[in-house]
C-alpha positions as CSV (number, residue, x, y, z in Angstrom):
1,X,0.0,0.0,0.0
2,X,2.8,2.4,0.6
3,X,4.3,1.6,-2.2
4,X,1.0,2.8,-4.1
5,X,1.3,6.4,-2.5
6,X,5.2,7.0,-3.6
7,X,4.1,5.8,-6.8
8,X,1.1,8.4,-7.0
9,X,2.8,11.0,-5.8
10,X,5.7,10.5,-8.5
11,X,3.6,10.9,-11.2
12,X,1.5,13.5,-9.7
13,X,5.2,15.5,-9.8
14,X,5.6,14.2,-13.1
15,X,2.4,15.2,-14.4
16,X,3.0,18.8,-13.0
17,X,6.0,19.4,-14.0
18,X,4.9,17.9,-17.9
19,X,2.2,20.6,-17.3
20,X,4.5,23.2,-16.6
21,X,7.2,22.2,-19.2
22,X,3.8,22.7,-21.7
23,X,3.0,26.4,-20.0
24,X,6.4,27.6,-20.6
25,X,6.2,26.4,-23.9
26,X,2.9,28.7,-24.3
27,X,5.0,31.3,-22.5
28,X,7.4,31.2,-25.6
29,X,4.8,31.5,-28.1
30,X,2.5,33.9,-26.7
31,X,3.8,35.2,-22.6
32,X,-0.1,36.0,-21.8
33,X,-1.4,32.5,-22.2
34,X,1.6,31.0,-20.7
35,X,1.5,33.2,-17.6
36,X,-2.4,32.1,-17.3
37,X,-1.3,28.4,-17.5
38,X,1.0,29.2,-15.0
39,X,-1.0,30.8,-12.4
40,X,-3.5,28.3,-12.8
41,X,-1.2,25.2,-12.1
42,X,-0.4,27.5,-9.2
43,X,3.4,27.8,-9.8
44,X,3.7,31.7,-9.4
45,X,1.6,33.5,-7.3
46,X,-1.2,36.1,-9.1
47,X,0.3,39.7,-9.0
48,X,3.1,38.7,-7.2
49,X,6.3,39.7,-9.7
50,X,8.6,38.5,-7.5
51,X,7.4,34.7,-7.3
52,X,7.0,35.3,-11.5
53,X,10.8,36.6,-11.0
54,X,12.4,33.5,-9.4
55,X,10.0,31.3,-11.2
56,X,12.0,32.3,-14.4
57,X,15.5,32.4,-12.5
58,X,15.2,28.8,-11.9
59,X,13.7,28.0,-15.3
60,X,15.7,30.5,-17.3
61,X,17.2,27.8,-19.8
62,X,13.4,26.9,-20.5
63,X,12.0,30.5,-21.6
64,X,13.3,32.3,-25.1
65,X,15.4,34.9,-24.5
66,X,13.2,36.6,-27.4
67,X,10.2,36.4,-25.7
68,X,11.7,37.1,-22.4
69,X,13.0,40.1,-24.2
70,X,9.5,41.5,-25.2
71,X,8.3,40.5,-21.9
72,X,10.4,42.6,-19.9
73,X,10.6,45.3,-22.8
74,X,6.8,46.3,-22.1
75,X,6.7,49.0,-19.8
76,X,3.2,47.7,-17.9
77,X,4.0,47.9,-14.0
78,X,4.0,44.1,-13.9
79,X,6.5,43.7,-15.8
80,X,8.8,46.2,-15.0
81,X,8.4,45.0,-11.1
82,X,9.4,41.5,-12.3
């Protein structure tokens, strides 16, 4: 039976992070809909830029640069916290 729970809770991980891996992926297409995914799989905290901030710190090899770079380029208050 304990065996059954490690084994749950692995692929719950595994499914999140999957899920996650697919929001960034979003994020690099279009940042809106990936920041939605995100908030809803409750990674980053909503209007918090500084859980959005380490969020990408620790992901940073995941996110385009480009994307990044038009993320951080628009001058909403959001994003310039962040």
């Amino acid at each position: 039976m304990e065996d059954e729970s490690q084994f749950s809770e692995f692929e719950k991980k595994r499914h999140l992070k999957l899920k996650v891996t697919n929001a960034i992926k979003k994020f690099n297409f279009k940042p809106k809909t990936g920041l939605k995914m995100l908030l809803e799989l409750e990674v980053i905290e909503k209007d918090n830029a500084k859980s959005l901030a380490v969020f990408i710190y620790k992901n940073h090899e995941n996110f385009s640069k480009g994307q990044l770079g038009e993320f951080f380029g628009d001058e909403t208050p959001f994003n310039i916290q962040v």
